[in-house]
N, C-alpha and C positions, 0 to 999 in steps of 0.2 A: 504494500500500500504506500503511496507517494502524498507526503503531507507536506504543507508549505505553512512554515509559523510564519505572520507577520509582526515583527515587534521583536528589537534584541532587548528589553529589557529582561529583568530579573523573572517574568512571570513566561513571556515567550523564551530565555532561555531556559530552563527550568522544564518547560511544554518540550522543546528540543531533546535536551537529553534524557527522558524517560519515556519519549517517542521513539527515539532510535536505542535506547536498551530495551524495548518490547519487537524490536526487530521490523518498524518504517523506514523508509528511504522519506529522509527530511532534508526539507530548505530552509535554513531561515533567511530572513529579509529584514534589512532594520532601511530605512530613508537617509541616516547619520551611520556612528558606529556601536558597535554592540556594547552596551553595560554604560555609555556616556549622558543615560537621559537622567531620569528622576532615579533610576537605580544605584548612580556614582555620586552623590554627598548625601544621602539621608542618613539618619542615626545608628544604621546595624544592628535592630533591635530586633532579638527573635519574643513577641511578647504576647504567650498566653494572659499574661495580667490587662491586658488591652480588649478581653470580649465582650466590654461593653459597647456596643457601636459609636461611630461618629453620631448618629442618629438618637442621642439619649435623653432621658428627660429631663425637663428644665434648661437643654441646650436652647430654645428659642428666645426666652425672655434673656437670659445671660450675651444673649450675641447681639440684639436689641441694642444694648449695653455698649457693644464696642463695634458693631459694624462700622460707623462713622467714624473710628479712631484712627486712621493711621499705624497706631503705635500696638494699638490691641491684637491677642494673641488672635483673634478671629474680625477679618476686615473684606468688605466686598464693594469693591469698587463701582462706584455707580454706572449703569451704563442702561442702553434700551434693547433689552433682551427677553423675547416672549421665551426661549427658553429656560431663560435664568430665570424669571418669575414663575417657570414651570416646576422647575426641578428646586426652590425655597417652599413652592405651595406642597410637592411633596415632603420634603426634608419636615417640615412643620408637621404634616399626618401624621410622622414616622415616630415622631419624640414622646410617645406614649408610654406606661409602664407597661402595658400589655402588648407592645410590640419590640421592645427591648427585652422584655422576658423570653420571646421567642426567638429572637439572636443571640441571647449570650450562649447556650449550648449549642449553639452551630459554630461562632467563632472559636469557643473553646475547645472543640473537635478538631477544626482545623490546626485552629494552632497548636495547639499538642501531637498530634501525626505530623505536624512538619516540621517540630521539634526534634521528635525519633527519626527523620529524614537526614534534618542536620547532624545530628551525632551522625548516622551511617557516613553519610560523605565526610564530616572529619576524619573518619577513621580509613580514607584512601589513603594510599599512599602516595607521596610528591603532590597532596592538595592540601596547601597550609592559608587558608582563608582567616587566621583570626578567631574562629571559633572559640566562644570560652561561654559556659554554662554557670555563671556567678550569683545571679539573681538580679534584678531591679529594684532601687530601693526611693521608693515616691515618697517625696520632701516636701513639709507643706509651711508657708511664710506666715501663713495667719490661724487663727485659733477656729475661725467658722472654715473655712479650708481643711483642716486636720479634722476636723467629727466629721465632714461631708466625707472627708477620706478612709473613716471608719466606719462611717455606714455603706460604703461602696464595698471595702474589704468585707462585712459581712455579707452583701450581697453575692459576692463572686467564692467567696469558701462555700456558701453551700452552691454553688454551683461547680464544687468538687478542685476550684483553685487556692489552695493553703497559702497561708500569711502570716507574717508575725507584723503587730501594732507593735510599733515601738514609742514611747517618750523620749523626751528630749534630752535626757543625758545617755540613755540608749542608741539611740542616733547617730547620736554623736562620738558616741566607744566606736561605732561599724563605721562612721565615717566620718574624721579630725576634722576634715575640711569646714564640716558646716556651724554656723554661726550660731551663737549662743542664744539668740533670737526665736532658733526654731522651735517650735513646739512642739514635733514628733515627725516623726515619720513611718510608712508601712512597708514592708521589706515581702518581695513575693519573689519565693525561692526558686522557682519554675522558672524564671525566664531567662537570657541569652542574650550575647548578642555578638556579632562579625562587623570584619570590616567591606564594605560593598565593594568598594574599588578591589578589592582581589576577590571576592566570590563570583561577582557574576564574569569576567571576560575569563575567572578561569576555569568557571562548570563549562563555558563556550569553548574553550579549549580541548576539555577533555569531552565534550558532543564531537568536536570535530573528530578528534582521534578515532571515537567509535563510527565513524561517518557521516556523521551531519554538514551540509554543504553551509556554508554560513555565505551569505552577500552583503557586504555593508553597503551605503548609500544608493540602496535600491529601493525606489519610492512608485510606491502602487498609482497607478493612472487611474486605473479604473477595473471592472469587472465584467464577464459577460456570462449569460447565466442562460439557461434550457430548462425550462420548466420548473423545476425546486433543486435545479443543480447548481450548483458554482462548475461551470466550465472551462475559462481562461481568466487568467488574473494579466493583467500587463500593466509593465512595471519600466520605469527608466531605462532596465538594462536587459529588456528585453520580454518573453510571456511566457505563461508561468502555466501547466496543466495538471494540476494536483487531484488526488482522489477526495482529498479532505484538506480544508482551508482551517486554520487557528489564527485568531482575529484577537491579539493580544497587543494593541497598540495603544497600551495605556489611554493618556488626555485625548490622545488623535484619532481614536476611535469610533467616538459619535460620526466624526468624517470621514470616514473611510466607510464605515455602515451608512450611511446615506445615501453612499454611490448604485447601493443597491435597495435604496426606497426601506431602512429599516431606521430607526430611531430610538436609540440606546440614552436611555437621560443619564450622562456624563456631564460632569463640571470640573473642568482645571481648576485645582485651589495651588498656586503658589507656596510653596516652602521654601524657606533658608537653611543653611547651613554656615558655619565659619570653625574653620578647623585652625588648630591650634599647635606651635609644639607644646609636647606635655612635659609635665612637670612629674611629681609623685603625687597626684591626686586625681580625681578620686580614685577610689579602689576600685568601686564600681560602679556600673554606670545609673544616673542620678534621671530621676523624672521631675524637674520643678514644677509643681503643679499648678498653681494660681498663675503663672507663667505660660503654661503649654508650651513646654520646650523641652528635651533632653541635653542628658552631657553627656557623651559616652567617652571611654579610653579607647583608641586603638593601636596597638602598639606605639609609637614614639608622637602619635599625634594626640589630640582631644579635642574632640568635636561639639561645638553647642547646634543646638540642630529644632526648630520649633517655628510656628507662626501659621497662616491658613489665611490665604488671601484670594478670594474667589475674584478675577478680573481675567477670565477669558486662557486664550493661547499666547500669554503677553510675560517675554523675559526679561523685563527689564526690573533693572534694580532698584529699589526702594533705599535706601540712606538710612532711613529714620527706621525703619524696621530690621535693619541689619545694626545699628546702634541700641533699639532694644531690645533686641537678645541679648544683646552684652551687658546692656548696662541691669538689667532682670537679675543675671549669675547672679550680681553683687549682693544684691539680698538673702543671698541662700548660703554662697560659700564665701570663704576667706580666699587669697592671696589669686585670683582669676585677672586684679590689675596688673600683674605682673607676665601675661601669657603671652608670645609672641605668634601673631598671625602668621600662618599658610595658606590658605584661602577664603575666598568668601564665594559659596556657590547656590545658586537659585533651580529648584526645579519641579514639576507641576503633577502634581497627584492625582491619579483620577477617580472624582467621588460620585457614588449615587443617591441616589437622596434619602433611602435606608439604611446607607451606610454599610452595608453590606456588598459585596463583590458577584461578579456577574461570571458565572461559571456554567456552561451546558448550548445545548445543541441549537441551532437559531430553529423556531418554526417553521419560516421560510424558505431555505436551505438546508436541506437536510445532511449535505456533507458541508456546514458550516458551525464552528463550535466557538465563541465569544469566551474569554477569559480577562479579565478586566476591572477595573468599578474599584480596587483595594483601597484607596485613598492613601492611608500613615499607614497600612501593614501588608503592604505588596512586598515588600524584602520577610517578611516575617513568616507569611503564608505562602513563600513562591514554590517552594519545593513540594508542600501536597499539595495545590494547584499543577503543578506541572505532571504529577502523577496521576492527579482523576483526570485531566484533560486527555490523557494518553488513555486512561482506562475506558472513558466514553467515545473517544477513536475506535476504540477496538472492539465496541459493541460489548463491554465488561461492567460487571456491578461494579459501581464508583466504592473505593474502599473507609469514604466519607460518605453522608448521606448529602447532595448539595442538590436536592430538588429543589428548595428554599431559594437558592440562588438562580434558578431558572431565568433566562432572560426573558420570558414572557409573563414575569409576573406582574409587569410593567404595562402589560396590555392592558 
């Protein structure tokens, strides 16, 4: 069977190499180059502690709050967009308690099978990605922050993900750095995290070894289709006859699904990144929470990594929101005026408005399967992602249940 993934990030690489370990002849196709989109500066966060959705409650009044701020962890730029007033009318449905209740045990599945994912691939041999299984330790600046963060950690223990609350001299034993200020923090021993710039171009590596044709800067034109088939896909660098199409082009995917009359409610949200040389801190990696940002270690670097900026397909840089993430740290940890910059890099999430990720077979297209929607946990969930996507190729029970994720549930 001859499959063609579009999209080298983390989710189409990911689709690639447990395409071609179930024994496809794969293409992938990226428009740019493989692992350089939203995959290459986010946080390397593998985080079962994250199944609550983007989609939670109480997220609408709270954004209400800082849409109009520039500076605020969550900002969307005004514009005239019947989609973008589409995909807020949904996001707003989504924020319910009874519709979060029926995502957290789907994220947590996922996340936890692509957990046991990452361990197997650490344990190749000559693939040294950063792997390190430490936990996550979410740090909260204020005292109504820190119960809100306790009443979450009870929500998600009984949802079978373990925690320890810690206080504030607790916290502060697991980790020197933070400021006497803090009132506590909750430590969730289950999570992970890698560094992305050596995961994804090097799982691409070892797809190629097994045979995966990789093409960078090959940008899809267009599609031509035969009744509910995808029959040619043609592309910059020529056309493309696959048995089966994977449509994992993150943010760009609403447009690329469009060419064939389908409508995936995707919104780029903008994220920053600014890496750092490290120092000896943190131990590990830190979730500021009233902030919406991470710090992660990665080897010799340290990365602040947060923000959610809904304004389109647009890279351009913000100043003022790249000033506060930095200037945020300072409230949490000690000695971060001292860090010497490496980078500053932006890049674009793509969310659905249940906040949940779009995984399974188009209605329309029957040899077409959509992997997509992750928003902050596409690095975290690519690897079982990449394995149901292969297992619904091959006409196999998905080894997750990801009905839920259906792209027609949007219909």
């Amino acid at each position: 069977m001859e499959v063609l993934v579009i999209g080298g990030g983390v989710i189409g690489v990911c689709s690639a190499y447990y395409l071609t370990g179930a024994g496809c002849q794969v293409t992938l196709i990226d428009k740019g180059k493989v692992g350089l989109g939203c995959s290459y500066g986010n946080a390397g966060l593998i985080v079962p502690s994250h199944s609550i959705p983007l989609a939670a409650t109480g997220v609408p009044l709270k954004a209400l709050r800082w849409m109009l701020n520039p500076e605020s962890p969550f900002y969307i730029k005004p514009r005239l967009s019947w989609d973008l007033a589409r995909w807020l009318w949904g996001f707003a449905r989504s924020c319910t308690p009874k519709k979060v209740g029926k995502a957290i045990p789907i994220i947590r599945d996922l996340s936890l099978a692509s957990l046991e994912l990452y361990r197997e691939l650490a344990a190749l041999k000559s693939f040294d990605f950063g792997f390190h299984h430490d936990g996550l330790l979410m740090v909260f600046r204020t005292k109504e922050g820190y119960e809100e963060g306790i009443r979450e950690a009870r929500v998600l223990a009984e949802a079978g993900l373990s925690n320890d609350v810690l206080g504030r001299e607790a916290a502060r034993q697991l980790e020197p750095s933070l400021l006497p200020g803090v009132p506590g923090a909750v430590l969730y021993r289950d999570d992970g995290h890698v560094t992305p710039s050596l995961f994804v171009p090097g799982l691409a590596a070892l797809a190629e070894r097994k045979g995966v044709q990789i093409r960078e800067e090959t940008e899809v034109l267009g599609f031509r289709a035969s009744g509910r088939r995808i029959t040619v896909v043609e592309t910059t660098k020529g056309t493309f006859t696959p048995d089966v199409v994977i449509l994992a082009a993150g943010s760009w995917t609403p447009q690329l699904a469009a060419q064939l009359q389908l409508r995936v409610p995707i919104q780029a949200a903008k994220g920053y990144s600014i890496t750092f040389e490290r120092l000896d801190f943190p131990r590990i990696p830190l979730a500021l929470v009233e902030a919406k940002m991470a710090v992660t270690p990665m080897g010799n670097w340290l990365r602040f990594a947060g923000t959610l900026e809904l304004a389109g397909l647009d890279f351009t840089v913000n100043r003022r929101r790249v000033e506060a993430i930095c200037s945020a740290a300072q409230h949490y940890m000690g000695g971060t005026e001292s860090l010497k910059m490496v980078e500053i890099w932006r890049g674009l999430r793509p969310c659905t408005p249940d906040g949940l990720p779009i995984i399974g077979r188009s209605q329309q297209f029957e040899n077409m399967i959509l992997a997509a929607g992750h928003a902050m946990i596409g690095l975290s969930l690519g690897p079982i992602t990449g394995k149901v996507v292969a297992e619904i190729a091959l006409g196999q029970q998905p080894s997750v249940d990801v009905r839920p994720l259906s792209p027609s549930r949007f219909n």
